[in-house]
C-alpha positions as CSV (number, residue, x, y, z in Angstrom):
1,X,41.5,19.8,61.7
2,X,40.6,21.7,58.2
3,X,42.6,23.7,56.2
4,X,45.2,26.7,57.0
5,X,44.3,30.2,56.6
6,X,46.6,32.8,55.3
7,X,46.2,36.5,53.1
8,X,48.9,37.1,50.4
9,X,50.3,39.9,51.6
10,X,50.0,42.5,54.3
11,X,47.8,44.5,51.9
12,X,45.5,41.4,51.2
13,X,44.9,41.5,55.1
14,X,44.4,45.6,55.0
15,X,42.0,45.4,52.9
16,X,40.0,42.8,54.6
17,X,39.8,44.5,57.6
18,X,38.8,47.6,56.3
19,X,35.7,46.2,55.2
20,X,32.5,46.7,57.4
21,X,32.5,44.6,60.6
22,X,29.3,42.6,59.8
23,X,30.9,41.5,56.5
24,X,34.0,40.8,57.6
25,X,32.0,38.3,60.3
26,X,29.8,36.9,57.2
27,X,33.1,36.5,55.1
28,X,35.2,34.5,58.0
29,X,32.3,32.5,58.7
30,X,32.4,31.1,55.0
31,X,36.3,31.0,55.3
32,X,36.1,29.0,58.0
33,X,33.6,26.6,56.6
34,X,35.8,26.4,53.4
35,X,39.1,25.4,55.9
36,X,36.7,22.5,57.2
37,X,36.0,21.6,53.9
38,X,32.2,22.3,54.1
39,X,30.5,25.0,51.8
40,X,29.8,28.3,51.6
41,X,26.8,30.2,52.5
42,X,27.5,32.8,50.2
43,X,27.0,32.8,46.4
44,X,30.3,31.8,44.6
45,X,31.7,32.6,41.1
46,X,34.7,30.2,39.7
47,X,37.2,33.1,38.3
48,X,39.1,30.5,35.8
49,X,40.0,33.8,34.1
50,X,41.7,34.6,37.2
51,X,43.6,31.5,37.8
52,X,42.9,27.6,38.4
53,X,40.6,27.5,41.3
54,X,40.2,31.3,42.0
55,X,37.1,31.8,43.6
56,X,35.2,34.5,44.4
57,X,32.6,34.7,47.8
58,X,29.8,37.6,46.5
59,X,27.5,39.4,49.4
60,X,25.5,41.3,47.1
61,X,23.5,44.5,48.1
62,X,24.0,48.0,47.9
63,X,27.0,48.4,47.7
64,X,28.2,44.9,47.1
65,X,31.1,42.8,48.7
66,X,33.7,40.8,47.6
67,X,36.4,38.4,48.7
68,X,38.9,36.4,46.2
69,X,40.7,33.6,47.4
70,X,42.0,30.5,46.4
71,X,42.3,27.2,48.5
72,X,44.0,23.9,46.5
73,X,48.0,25.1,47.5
74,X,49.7,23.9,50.8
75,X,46.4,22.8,52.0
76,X,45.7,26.6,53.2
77,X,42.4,28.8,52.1
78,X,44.6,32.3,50.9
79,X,43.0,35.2,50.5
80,X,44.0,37.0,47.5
81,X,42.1,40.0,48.1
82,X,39.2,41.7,49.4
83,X,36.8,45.0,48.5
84,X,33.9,47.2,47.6
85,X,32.2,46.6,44.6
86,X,31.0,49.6,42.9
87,X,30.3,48.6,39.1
88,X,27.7,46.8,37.8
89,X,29.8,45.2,35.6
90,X,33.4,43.4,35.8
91,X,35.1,45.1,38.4
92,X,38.4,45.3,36.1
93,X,41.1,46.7,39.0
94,X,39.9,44.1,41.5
95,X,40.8,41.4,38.7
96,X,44.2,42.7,38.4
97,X,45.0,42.9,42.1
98,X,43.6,39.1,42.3
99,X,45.6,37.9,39.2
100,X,48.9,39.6,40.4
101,X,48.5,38.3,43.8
102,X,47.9,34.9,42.8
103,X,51.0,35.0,40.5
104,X,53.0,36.3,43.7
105,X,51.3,33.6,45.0
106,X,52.8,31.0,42.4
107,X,56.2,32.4,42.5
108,X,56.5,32.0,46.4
109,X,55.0,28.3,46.0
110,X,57.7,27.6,43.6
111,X,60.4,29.1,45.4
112,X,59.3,27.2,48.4
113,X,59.4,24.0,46.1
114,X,62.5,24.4,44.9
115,X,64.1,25.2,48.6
116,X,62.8,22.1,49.7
């Protein structure tokens, strides 16, 4: 059956589709594989700095394309978040986003816990 697949939040899910059409095709494609337990096409980067498996699917080109997500909680593959890359360097806003979402994320996982 594979893995779940959720975004974080409505905005994780706004910003995914507002990427081009053929990324967004090349991104779910990987997703999916990642839900089935297979791996991605796409070049990965860990992002430890982020939080414990963060990882992040790269299309590079001109411009680049990114998508952050993370997939060892409630057997799902969550999206944290989703954009153009414009630097060459660290792109330090898109780090932000992804480590506030995944702490939303952690909160909402505990809450669940706790409820249960």
């Amino acid at each position: 059956m594979g893995k779940r697949f959720a975004f974080v939040s409505d905005a994780a899910e706004r910003e995914y589709k507002d990427l081009p059409d053929k990324i967004q095709d090349e991104f779910g494609k990987d997703l999916r594989r990642i839900q089935m337990s297979e791996e991605p096409r796409l070049s990965i980067t860990h992002l430890d700095s982020v939080g414990q498996g963060v990882i992040e699917l790269k299309k590079n080109g001109s411009p680049a394309f990114r998508c952050i997500y993370v997939a060892k909680y409630l057997d799902t593959v969550f999206v944290l978040h989703s954009f153009i890359k414009t630097t060459n360097g660290v792109d330090r806003q898109a780090i932000k986003v992804a480590e506030q979402r995944y702490k939303e994320l952690l909160a909402a996982l505990k809450k669940l816990k706790s409820a249960e």
